[in-house]
Structures are given as C-alpha cells and as structure tokens.
C-alpha positions in Angstrom: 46.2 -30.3 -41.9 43.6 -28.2 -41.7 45.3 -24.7 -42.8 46.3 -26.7 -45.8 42.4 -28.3 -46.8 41.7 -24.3 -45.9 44.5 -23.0 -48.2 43.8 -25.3 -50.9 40.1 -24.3 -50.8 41.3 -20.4 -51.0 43.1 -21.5 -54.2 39.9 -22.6 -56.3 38.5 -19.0 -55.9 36.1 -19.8 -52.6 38.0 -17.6 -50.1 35.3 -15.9 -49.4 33.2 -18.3 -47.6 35.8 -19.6 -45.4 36.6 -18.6 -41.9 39.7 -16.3 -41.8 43.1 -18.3 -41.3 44.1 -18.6 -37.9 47.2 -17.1 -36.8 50.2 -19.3 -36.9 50.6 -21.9 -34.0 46.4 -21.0 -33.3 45.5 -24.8 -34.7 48.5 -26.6 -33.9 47.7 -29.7 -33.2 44.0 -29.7 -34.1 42.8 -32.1 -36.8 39.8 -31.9 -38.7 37.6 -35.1 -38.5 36.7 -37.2 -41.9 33.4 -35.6 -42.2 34.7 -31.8 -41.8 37.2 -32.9 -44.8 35.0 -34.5 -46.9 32.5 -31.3 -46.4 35.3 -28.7 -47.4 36.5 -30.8 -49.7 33.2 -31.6 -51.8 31.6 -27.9 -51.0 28.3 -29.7 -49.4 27.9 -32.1 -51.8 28.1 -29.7 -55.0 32.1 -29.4 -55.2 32.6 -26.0 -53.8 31.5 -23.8 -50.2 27.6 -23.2 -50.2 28.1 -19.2 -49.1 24.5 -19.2 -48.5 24.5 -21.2 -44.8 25.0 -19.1 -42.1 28.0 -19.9 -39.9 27.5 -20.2 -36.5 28.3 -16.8 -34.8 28.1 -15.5 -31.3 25.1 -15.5 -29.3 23.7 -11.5 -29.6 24.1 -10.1 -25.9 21.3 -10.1 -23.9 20.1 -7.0 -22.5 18.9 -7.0 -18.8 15.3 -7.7 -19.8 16.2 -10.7 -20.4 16.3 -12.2 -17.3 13.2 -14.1 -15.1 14.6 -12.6 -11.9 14.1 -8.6 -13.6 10.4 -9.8 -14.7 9.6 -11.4 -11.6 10.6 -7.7 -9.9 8.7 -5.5 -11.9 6.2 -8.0 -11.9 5.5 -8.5 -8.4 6.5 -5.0 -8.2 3.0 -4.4 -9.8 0.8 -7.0 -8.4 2.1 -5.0 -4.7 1.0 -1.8 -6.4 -2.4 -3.3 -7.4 -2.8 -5.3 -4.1 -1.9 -2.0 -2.0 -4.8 0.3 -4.2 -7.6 -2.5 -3.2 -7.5 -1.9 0.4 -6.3 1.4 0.4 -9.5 2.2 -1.0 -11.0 0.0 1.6 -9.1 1.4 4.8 -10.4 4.7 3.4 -13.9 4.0 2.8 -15.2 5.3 6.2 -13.6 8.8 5.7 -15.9 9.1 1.5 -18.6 7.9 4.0 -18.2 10.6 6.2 -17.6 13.2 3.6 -20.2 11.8 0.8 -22.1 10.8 3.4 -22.9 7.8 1.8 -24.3 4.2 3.2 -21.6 1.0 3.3 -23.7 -1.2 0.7 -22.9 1.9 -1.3 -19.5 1.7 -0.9 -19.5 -1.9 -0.9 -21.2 -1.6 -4.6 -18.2 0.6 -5.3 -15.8 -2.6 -4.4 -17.6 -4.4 -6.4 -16.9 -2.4 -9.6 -13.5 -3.8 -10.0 -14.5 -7.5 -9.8 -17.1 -6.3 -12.5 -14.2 -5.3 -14.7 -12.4 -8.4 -14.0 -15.5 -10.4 -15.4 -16.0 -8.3 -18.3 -12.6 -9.1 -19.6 -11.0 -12.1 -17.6 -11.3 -14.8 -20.6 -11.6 -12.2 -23.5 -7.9 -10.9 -22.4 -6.6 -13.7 -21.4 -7.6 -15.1 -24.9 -6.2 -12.4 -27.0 -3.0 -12.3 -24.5 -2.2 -15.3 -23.8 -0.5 -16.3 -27.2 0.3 -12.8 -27.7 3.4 -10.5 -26.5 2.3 -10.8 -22.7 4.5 -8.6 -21.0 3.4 -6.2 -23.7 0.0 -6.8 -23.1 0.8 -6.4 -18.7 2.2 -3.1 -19.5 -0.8 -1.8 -21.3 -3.2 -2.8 -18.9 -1.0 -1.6 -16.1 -1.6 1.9 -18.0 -5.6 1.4 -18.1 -5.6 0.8 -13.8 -3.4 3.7 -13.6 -6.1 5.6 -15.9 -8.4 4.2 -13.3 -6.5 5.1 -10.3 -5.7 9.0 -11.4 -10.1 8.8 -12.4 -10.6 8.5 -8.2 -8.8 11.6 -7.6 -10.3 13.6 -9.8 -13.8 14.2 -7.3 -11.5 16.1 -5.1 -9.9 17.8 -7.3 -13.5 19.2 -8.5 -15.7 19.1 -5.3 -12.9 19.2 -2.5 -12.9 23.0 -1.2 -17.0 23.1 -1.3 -17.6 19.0 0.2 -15.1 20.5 3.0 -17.1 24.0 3.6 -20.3 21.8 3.5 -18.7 19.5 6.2 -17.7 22.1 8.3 -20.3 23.6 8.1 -23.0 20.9 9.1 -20.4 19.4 11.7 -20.7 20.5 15.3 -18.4 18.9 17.5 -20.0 18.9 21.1 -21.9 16.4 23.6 -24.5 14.3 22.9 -28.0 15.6 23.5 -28.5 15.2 27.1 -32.2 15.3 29.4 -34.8 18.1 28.2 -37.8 18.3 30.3 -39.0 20.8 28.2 -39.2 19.2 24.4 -37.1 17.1 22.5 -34.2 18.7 22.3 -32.4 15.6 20.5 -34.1 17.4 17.3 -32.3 20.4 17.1 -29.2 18.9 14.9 -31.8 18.9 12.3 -32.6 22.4 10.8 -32.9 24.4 8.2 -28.9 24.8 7.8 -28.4 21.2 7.8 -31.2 20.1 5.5 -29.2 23.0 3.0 -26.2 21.6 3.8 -27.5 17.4 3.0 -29.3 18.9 0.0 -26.1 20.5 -1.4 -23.7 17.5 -0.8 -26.2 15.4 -2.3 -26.5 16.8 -5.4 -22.0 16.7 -5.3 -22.4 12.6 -4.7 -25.0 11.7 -7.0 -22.3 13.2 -9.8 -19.6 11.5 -7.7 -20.5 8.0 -6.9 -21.3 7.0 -10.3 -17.7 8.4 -11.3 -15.9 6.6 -8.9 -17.9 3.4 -9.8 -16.6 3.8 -13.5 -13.3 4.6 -12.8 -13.3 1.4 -10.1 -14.7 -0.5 -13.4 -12.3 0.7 -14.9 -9.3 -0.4 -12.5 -10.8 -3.7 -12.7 -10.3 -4.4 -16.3 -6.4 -2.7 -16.0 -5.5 -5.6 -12.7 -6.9 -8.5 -14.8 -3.7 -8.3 -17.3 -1.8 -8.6 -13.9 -3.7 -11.4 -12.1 -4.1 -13.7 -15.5 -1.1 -13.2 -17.6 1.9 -13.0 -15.4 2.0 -16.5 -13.9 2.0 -18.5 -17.2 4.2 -16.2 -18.2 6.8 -17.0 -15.2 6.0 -20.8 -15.9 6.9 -20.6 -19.5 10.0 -19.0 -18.7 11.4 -21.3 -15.8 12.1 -25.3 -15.1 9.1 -27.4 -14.2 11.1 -28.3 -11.1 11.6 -24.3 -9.7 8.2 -23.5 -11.0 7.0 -23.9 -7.1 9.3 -21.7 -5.6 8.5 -19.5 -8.3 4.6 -19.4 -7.4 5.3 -19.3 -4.3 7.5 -16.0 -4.7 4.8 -14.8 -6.8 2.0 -15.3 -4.6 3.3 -14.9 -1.1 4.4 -11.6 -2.0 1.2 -10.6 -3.1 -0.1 -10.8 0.4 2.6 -8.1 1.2 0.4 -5.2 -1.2 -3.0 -5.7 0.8 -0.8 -4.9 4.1 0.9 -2.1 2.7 -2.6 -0.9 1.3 -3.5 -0.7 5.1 -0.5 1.3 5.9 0.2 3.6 3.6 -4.2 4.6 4.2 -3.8 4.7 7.6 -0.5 7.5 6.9 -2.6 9.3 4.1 -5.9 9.5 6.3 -3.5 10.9 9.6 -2.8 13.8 6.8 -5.5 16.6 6.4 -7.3 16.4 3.4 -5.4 19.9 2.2 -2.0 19.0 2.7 -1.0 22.8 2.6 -3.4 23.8 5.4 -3.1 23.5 9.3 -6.8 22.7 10.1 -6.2 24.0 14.0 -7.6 20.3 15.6 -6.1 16.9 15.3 -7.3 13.8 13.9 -9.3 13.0 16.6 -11.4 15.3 16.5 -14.7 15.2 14.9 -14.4 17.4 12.1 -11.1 15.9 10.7 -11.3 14.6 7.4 -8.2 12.7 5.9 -6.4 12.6 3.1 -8.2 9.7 1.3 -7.0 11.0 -2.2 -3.6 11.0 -1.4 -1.7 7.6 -1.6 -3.9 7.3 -5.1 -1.3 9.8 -6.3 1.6 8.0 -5.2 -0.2 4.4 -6.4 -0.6 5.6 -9.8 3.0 7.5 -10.4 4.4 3.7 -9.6 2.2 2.0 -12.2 3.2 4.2 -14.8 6.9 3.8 -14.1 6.7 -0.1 -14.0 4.1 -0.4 -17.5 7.1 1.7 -19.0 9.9 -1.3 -17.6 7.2 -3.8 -18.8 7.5 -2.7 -22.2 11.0 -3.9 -22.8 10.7 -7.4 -21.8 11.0 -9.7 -24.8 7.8 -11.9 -25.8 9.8 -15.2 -24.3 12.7 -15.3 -21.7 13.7 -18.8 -22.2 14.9 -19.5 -25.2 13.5 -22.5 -27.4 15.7 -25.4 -28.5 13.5 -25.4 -31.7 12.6 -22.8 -33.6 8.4 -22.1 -33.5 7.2 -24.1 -36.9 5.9 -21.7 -39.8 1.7 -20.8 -39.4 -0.3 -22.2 -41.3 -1.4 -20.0 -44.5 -4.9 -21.4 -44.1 -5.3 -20.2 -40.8 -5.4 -16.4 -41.6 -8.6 -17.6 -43.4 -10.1 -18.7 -40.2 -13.0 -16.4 -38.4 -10.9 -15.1 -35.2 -13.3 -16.6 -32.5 -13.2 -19.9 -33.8 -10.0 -20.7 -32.0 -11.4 -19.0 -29.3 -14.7 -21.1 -28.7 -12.6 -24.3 -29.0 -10.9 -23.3 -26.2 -13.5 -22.2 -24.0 -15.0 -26.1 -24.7 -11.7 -27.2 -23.9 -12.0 -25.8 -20.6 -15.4 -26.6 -19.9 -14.7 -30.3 -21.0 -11.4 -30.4 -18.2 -13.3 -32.1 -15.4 -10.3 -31.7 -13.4 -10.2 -27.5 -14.0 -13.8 -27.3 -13.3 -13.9 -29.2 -10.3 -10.6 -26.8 -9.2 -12.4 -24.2 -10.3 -15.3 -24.9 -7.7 -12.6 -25.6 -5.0 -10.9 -22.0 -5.3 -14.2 -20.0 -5.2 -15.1 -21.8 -1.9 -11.9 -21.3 -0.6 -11.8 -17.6 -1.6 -15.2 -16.9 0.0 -14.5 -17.8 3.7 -10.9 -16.2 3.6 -12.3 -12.8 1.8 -15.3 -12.9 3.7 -13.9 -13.2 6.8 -10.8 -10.1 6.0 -14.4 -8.3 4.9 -15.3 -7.8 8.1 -12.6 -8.9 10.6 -11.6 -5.6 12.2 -15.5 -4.9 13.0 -15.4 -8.5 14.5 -12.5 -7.6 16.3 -14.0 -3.9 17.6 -17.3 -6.0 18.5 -16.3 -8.9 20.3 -13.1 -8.1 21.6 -13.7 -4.0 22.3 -10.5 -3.0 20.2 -9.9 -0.3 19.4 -10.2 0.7 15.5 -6.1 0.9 14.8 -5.7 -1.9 16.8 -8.0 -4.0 15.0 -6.5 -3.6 11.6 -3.4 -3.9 13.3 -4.4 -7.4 14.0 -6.3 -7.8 10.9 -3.3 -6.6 8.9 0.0 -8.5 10.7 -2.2 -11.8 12.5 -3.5 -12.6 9.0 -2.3 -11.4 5.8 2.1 -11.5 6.4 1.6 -14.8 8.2 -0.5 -16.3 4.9 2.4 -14.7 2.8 5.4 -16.5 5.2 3.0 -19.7 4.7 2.7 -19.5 1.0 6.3 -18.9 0.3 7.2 -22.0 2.6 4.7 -24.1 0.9 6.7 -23.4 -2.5 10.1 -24.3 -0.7 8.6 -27.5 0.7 7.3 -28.3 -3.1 10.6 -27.5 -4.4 12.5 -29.8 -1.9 9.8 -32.7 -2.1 8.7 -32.9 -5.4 5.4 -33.8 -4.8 3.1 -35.7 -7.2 -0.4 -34.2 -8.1 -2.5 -36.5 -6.0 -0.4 -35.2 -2.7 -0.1 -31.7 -3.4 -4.3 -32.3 -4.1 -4.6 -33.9 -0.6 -2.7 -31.7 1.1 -4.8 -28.7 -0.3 -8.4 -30.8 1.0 -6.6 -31.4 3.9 -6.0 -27.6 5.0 -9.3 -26.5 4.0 -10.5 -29.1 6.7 -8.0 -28.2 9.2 -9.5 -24.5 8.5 -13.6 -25.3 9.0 -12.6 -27.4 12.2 -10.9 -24.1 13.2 -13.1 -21.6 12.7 -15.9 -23.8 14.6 -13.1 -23.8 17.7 -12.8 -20.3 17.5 -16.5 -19.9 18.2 -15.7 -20.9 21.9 -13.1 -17.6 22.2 -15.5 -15.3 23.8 -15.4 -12.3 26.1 -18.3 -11.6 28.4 -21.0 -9.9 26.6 -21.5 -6.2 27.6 -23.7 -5.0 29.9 -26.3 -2.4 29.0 -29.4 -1.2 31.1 -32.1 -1.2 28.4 -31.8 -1.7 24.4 -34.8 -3.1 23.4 -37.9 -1.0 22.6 -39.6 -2.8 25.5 -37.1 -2.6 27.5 -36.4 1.5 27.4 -40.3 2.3 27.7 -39.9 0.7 31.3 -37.3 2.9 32.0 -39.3 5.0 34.4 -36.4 7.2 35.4 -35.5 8.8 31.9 -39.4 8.7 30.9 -40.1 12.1 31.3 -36.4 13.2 28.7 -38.3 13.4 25.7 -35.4 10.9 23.9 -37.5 10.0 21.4 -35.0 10.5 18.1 -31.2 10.4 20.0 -28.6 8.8 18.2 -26.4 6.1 19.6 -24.2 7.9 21.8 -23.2 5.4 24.6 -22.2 6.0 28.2 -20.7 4.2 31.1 -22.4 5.2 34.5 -20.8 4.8 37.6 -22.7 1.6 38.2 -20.9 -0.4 35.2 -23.9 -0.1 33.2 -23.9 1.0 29.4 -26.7 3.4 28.0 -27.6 4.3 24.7 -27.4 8.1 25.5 -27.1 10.3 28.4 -30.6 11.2 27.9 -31.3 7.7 28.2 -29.3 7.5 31.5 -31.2 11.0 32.8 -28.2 13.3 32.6 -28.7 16.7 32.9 -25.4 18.1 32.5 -22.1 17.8 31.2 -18.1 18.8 31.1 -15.9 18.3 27.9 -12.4 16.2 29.4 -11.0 15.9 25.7 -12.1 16.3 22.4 -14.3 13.1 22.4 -14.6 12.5 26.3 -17.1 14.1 28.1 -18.4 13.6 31.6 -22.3 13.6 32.2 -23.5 14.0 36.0 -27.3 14.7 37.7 -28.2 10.9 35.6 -31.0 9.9 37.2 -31.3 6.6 36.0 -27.2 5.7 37.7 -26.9 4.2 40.7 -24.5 6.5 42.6 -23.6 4.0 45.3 -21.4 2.6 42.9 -17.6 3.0 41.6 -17.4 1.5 38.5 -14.1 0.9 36.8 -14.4 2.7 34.0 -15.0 6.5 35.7 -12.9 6.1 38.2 -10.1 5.5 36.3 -11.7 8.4 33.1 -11.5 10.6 36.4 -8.0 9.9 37.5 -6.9 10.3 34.3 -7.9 14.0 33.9 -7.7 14.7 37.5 -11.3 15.6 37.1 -13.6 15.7 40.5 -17.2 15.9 40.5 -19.0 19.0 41.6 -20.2 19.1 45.1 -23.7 19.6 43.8 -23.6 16.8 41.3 -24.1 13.2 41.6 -24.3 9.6 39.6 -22.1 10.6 37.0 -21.2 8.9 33.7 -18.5 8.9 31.0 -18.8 8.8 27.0 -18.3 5.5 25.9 -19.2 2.0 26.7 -17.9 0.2 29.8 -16.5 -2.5 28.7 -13.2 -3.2 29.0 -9.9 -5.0 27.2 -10.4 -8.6 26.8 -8.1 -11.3 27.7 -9.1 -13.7 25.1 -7.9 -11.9 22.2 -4.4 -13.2 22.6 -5.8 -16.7 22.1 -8.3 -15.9 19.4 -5.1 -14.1 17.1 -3.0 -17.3 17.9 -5.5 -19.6 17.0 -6.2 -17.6 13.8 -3.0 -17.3 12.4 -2.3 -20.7 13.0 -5.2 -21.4 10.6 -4.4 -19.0 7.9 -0.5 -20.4 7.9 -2.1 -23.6 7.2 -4.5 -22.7 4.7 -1.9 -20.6 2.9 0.1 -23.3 2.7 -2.1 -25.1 -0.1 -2.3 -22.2 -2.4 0.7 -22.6 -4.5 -0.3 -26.4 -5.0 -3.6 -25.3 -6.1 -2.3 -23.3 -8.9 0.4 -25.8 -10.0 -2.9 -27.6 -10.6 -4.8 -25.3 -12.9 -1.7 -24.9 -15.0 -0.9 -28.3 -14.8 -4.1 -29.9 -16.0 -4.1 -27.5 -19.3 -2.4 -27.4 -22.5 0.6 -25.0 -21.7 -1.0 -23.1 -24.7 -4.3 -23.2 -22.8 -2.6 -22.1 -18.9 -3.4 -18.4 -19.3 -6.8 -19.0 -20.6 -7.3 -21.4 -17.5 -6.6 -18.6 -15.5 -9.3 -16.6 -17.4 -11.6 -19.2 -16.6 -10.8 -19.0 -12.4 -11.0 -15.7 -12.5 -13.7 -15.2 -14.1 -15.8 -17.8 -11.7 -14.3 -16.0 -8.9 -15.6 -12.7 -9.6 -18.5 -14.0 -10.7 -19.8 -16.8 -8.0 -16.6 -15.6 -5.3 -15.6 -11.5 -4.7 -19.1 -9.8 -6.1 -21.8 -12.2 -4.2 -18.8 -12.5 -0.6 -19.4 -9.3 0.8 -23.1 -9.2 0.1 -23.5 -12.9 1.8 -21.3 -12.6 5.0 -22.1 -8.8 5.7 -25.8 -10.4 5.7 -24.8 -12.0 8.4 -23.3 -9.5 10.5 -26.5 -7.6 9.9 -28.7 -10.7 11.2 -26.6 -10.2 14.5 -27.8 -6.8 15.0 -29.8 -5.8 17.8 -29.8 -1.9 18.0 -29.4 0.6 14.8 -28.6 3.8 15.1 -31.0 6.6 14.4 -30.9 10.3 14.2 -33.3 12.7 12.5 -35.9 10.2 12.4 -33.8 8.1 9.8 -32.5 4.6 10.7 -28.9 4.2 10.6 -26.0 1.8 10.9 -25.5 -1.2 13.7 -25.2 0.2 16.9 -25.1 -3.2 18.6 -24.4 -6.4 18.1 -25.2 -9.5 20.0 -22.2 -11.4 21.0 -23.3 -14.4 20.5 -25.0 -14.1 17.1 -22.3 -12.4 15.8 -19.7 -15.1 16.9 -21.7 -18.1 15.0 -23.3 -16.3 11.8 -19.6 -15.1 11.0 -17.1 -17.4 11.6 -19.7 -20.4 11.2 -20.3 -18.9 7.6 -17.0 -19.1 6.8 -16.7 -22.7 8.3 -19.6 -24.5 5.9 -18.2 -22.9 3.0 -14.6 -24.2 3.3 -16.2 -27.9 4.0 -17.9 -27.4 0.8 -14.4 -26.1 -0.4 -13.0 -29.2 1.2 -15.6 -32.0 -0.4 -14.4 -30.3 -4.4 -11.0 -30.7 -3.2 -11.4 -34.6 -2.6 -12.8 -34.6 -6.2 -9.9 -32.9 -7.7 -7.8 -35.6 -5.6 -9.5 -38.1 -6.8 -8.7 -36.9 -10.3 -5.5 -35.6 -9.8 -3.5 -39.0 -10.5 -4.0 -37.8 -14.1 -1.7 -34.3 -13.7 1.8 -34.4 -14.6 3.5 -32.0 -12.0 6.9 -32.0 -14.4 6.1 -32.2 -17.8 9.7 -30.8 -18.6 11.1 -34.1 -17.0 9.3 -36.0 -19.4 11.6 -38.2 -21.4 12.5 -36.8 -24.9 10.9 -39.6 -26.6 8.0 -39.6 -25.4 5.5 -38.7 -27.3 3.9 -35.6 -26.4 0.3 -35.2 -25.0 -1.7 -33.6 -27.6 -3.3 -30.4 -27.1 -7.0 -32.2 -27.7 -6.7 -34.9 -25.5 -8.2 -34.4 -21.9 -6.3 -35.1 -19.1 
C-alpha cells in the first residue's frame, strides 16, 4: 500500500520530495498508519509534499572528541601536569636557596604568587567561561601556565654558567671550624672573596626573584581555567547518578600530580645542574647543585601537547533533547557586567554556598598546612632522614587520600546518598580528623640530648671557654659520651679526619667525656674501620646522636588513617557546591571557592603554620655574624603548635560543616531524576 500512496504521489509532479522507492519485496508487508496516509495524501495540510521540512537523516559521526571518557583523560591528564609543577617547584626550593641564596619566606612569597594569580582571575574566568566554549577556554589557559612554566627556566638559561662559577667559587667543602686558642678562627669563611662573591650573586637574584614571582603569577592565572572549569564541565556532560564516581575520578587522581611532583624533583635534582658535564663529586657532596630547571622542561612540553587535544573537544558532549531557545535581541543591548553582578549576588545570597565555602577553607588549611611542613616535622621529631621524610610525606599521605577519594565516589555511586548524609558524613570526618591530630600529639620520641644550647647555658661551658667560638655556625657533633654539641669548637676539638664527604671525625674534645662509648662513634668507627690515634682522645663524629625512632611506624599509621578518612568527604563536598547552584551558576560557584581559598586558605596557610614552627625554635643558626635558619627545635613545642594548629582549625571546619547540614535538606543530589513534569526550579529562586 504504501508504494502505491508513494507512486500515486510521484504522478502529481512531487517526486522530488519523496524518499526513493524501495526495492521490490523491501516493504512487504509494512503498512502505513492513517496519519502517515492522510499526511502524504493532503501534502501537510496544503494538498501536496512541503519540500522545505527536513527529513530525518542519519546522525553525523561523532569523532573521538566526542566522548566524556577522552575529556576526562586529557583533562585529568592536565590537572596531573599542573598538580606535578606545584611541588616540583616546592621539592626544589632548597637547591634556588642554595644557589640564590635566598631566605624560605622568600621562597615561600614565590608560592604564593600562583595563588595570587588564581585570585586575580578565579570569578572573572570563571564568568566569562563558564557559559562559553570551556574546553576552549581550558586549552588556552593550559597555554598561559605553560608560558609561565617555560618563564622559570629562563634564569638559568641567562645566569646559570656565572651563579655556578660564583658557587664554586664561594663553596669550600671541609670541616667545621674546630678550637683556636689563638683568635677566632670561625671568621675566616668570611673575606674579601666571599663578600665579592655574595655581592655578585646578589645583584643576579634581585633580577631573578622578581622574574620568577611573575612568571609564578603568571602560572597561577593559566591553572585556574583547570581547577574551575573542568568539573562543571564533566557534570554537564554525565548522569546525575555517575556524577560521583565521576568526581571522584577527577579528584582522586589529582592527588596522583603532587606525588609525582615529588618524584620527578627528586630525579631532576640527582642530575647535575649541566646535564652535559661530569662535575667529578656526587650529590652528596657539598658543592652539588641539581638540576632544578629540568623537569620544568618536560612539565611544559606536556601542557602544550594536551591544550592542542583540548582544542578539539566540542562546546557540549551530551547532547540536548531540546534544542537551546533563540537569545534574546534585547540582550545584546545589555552592559556585559550586568549579568555578571547578578550572579555574584546570587552567590553571596546562597547561604548554603557561603557556609560551604567557609567549611572548605578550614578544611584546606589544616591538610595544606600540615603537607607545608610535614617532612621538616618528620626530620625533627622522628630524626629522618630528608628522602625518607618525603618518602613518607609523599606515599603515607597524598596516594592514600587519592585511594580514599576515589572510594568515597564509588560508595556515593552505590548508595545514593541524600544531601543531608553526604553533609554529615563530611562534619563527621573533619571531627574524626581534629580528634586525631590531638592523639597524635602523644607519638613522641625522646627528645635529644645536647650539652649546652642556651646562651646561658654555653657561657658555663668552662671547658670550650678559652675556643674563641663566638660566630660558628650550627655544625653538630656526637661525642663519645652520647652528648650533641653545636660545634666541635663547642665540644673543644682540636683536630679532625675526613671519613667521607660529609663525615668527619673530631678528637683532642676537651669538653667529651672519654670514659664513655657512645653508640653513635662506635658504630661511625666500625663502619670506616677507622681507629683513633694513640695520641688522641674523647673523640666525636659530625652529626647529632640521636638515633632512628620507633614511633614513626605508629605515627604514619595513625596518619594515614586520618587523611583516608578525611579524603573520604571531598567528593561530597563538591557534589554540594554544584548542587546548591543553578547548573548555569556551577562554574561560577567554583569561582567563588576558589577565590576564598586563595584568598582566606593557600596565601595566609604557610605564613600561619610556619609561624608556628618558628615559635618552637630554640637555637638559629648563625654564621658571619648574621642570624640564620632553625637550628633546633624543641620537641615538645614543636609537636603541639603544629599538629594542634591544625586540630582547632578543622573543629572550626567541623562547626560550618553542621551548618551546611543543617541546610543541606534543601539540595537535590539528582536533579536529572526529577520527574519530567515537574516544574523546574527557577534560576532566581534560592535554594
């Protein structure tokens, strides 16, 4: 029946606008329903065909860009790559010291650069972006932090061959100024060469630092489109009900770039800073400077490769059942910011956002706080060594918050959680967190034992009175007698032997009691199958005395127990922010965390909690007359200004949480599940 209604129509002169006649035996047995009949027959109500409506055709093939799964991998690909350049530049930090010679708060002001950036164009970006062509938008700021990336490397480039003459130049690798009864002998590092060789490297850093704290700026603004765009991005483009796994992909492997970060600068600084040249010493030895410009190179080269992928990815994965109404004529006549102001109010007015925007600076400060300064903690109160303490740092911490984050989603996915739980399960881990940290004040090792540190205390040292060591720097040694001493000028050594490049062994110290064995030099002198000289007596080795300690094994446990648990409320926390805005409002409420976190959370942490590591110093380092950085720290002060820090501000963290909750029974976790006729919440209307 229907070739004939088909061939009939052909016969009026409207062949054109038909399909093309199926082959014979194609429509056998199909019949065309009342309404198809009477709409070929009557031509759409005007007696013949309508040409002008399009038939439906196949869908256009979708190139691999279209695809959630390809985004989320070049995606996450660059959130690794930013992750990894943030504490890559931290991990090398000591080595710019050591070659700008340069203080940590300036270094730490360097840090702060990027959060600077991220303030300066958090909500104007995420504005403009957010109902833009995002991945478009991604991919050009991916190409500004590479700009800011390849801007780092560009001091060595300039300044590298004459910072490394002036280095080697001032450095003298030997043992630390031992007991002059004739005048201060501690004095001699500081000439005439070396005040040329400080006055010439200063005048390199004071061009230097400022560059590097643009360039840093400048990486701040680039990471922003990153950090703000890409998760309502993945949330437009997937199910309400796999938007937790999703976040939790996201963010989980996040935590991988940090580590890696840590890695890949602990490879580059084990290179020499000239690649192409065999210094003649290892990287133990004194004068070794690493190659801190290095993984910059390969950080950058990866950016640029994935802003190019970003490009191709269409403005919207998912495609609309609709089609977006028409704009409005009258709103091209609208000033630009207006929108733009309404929506800032519209954020201010979201009790529910501000409150969560409270909660995730508090629980930001603690965790970035504490990572600040852990591996110091660790060298401190545990005696690690440095690699092992960033080994800690690095695996204890940061993979077992990623494992935690990414089972949080899973457990969201499975459960379906409604706002008010996934709101009092994210109070309830910052409790379990600031009851932690207050347990993990009782993991202590026994505090070390030196002879004198206080002023008062090394005037009274009678035996070393007469060593003129007025002016020494910190160069602590273990005598025989299990007792640490600033110096061996401070212990009354009179000679010494080199073992290794950084070992030495000090005897004639007047101030040792040489009836003893401590551990320490017996074993220092086993080890290099080193005997004393007949003539010498109470003898001492570089380094302090104490030992391994025990209690590190329970203090990691403990501690990555409590950053699995924290991690674990992460993902909720976000399903919140995006969940208590208009979805065209979710990148904008992004804006608005950020920006309060680099504002109130990443520029003032390091400044507050290495405040407190400074309060638990007891002994600086000095040399030349000039005061340096902590020598010592007491134990005990150390152990509650840090970690008790870190404990109020996630119970502060934990009272905005039970605001939120008590809010949160407002928040529709699945607005996708909403039934169809329902009316829609409108954009206006506060949650």
């Amino acid at each position: 029946m229907t070739a004939s209604v088909v061939a009939s129509v052909t016969a009026n002169g409207e062949a054109g606008c038909a399909d093309p006649v199926p082959q014979d035996g194609a429509m056998k047995g199909v019949e065309a329903t009342p309404e198809e009949q009477e709409r070929l027959a009557t031509g759409n109500n005007n007696g013949s065909l309508d040409c002008k409506l399009p038939t439906p055709q196949e869908p256009e093939p979708r190139s691999v860009f279209h695809s959630t799964r390809v985004f989320m991998l070049v995606f996450l690909s660059g959130w690794v790559l930013q992750g990894m350049f943030l504490t890559y530049f931290v991990s090398v930090t000591t080595t710019i010291e050591k070659l700008f010679k340069v203080e940590s708060k300036t270094t730490g002001t360097l840090l702060a650069a990027t959060e600077i950036g991220q303030i300066c164009t958090a909500l104007f970006l995420t504005y403009l972006a957010g109902r833009g062509h995002r991945p478009r938008w991604i991919a050009c700021m991916m190409l500004v932090l590479a700009v800011g990336v390849i801007g780092c490397v560009v001091p060595h480039a300039l300044y590298g061959t004459q910072l490394m003459d002036v280095h080697l130049d001032s450095h003298t690798a030997g043992a630390a100024p031992v007991c002059s009864l004739v005048g201060n002998s501690t004095l001699i590092a500081c000439d005439a060469a070396h005040a040329k060789s400080r006055a010439t490297r200063s005048s390199i850093t004071a061009v230097v630092i400022p560059w590097l704290f643009i360039c840093l700026l400048v990486v701040g603004v680039g990471q922003t489109g990153i950090a703000t765009l890409g998760i309502p991005y993945v949330d437009d483009n997937v199910g309400s009900r796999q938007s937790p796994l999703y976040m939790a992909i996201t963010i989980g492997t996040r935590v991988i770039g940090p580590a890696l970060g840590f890695l890949l600068g602990a490879l580059c600084t084990r290179v020499y800073v000239d690649p192409l040249v065999d210094p003649g010493y290892e990287f133990s030895d004194p004068r070794w400077v690493g190659a801190w410009w290095l993984g910059m190179v390969f950080i950058a080269a990866f950016i640029v490769l994935l802003s190019a992928l970003m490009f191709f990815f269409p403005r919207q994965i998912k495609q609309s059942p609709m089609p977006p109404p028409p704009k409005k004529t009258k709103e091209k006549n609208e000033p630009f910011f207006k929108d733009f102001f309404a929506t800032i109010k519209r954020q201010l007015t979201n009790d529910i956002l501000m409150w969560r925007t409270a909660s995730s600076v508090l629980h930001l400060m603690p965790i970035s706080g504490v990572y600040s300064f852990l591996p110091k903690y660790l060298e401190k109160e545990f005696r690690l060594p440095t690699h092992d303490a960033n080994l800690v740092s690095g695996l204890g911490g940061i993979l077992v918050m990623g494992i935690g984050i990414i089972t949080s989603g899973v457990v969201i996915l499975k459960l379906v959680p409604t706002a008010r739980q996934v709101a009092a399960w994210t109070a309830t881990t910052a409790a379990i967190y600031s009851a932690g940290m207050v347990a993990l004040m009782l993991v202590r090792c026994p505090e070390e034992s030196f002879r004198a540190l206080t002023a008062a205390d090394v005037a009274n040292l009678s035996c070393s009175s007469s060593c003129h060591c007025y002016g020494a720097p910190y160069s602590p040694v273990c005598g025989q007698d299990s007792y640490t001493y600033q110096s061996p000028c401070q212990a009354g050594c009179q000679n010494s032997t080199q073992l290794d490049n950084s070992t030495w062994l000090y005897y004639n110290c007047s101030c040792v009691d040489g009836s003893l064995q401590g551990e320490k030099v017996v074993k220092t002198l086993e080890r290099y199958s080193q005997s004393v000289p007949a003539d010498a007596a109470r003898v001492a080795v570089s380094g302090e005395c104490g030992g391994a300690c025990g209690q590190i094994y329970t203090f990691v446990a403990l501690f990555a127990a409590l950053m699995f648990v924290h991690a674990t409320g992460e993902v909720g926390a976000v399903l919140l922010i995006i969940r208590c805005t208009d979805k065209h409002d979710k990148a904008m409420a992004m804006g608005v965390i950020q920006f309060a976190i680099g504002v109130f959370g990443n520029v003032p942490c390091p400044i507050v909690f290495g405040a407190a590591v400074d309060a638990a110093c007891r002994l600086r380092d000095a040399a030349c007359g000039l005061v340096g950085a902590c020598a010592s720290y007491d134990a005990d002060h150390l152990r509650h200004f840090y970690l008790g820090l870190s404990a109020g501000l996630m119970f502060l963290a934990f009272i905005m949480d039970i605001l939120v909750w008590s809010r949160a029974g407002r928040i529709d976790m699945n607005p996708a599940d909403r039934a169809p006729d329902r009316d829609p919440l409108p954009s206006d209307t506060p949650l």
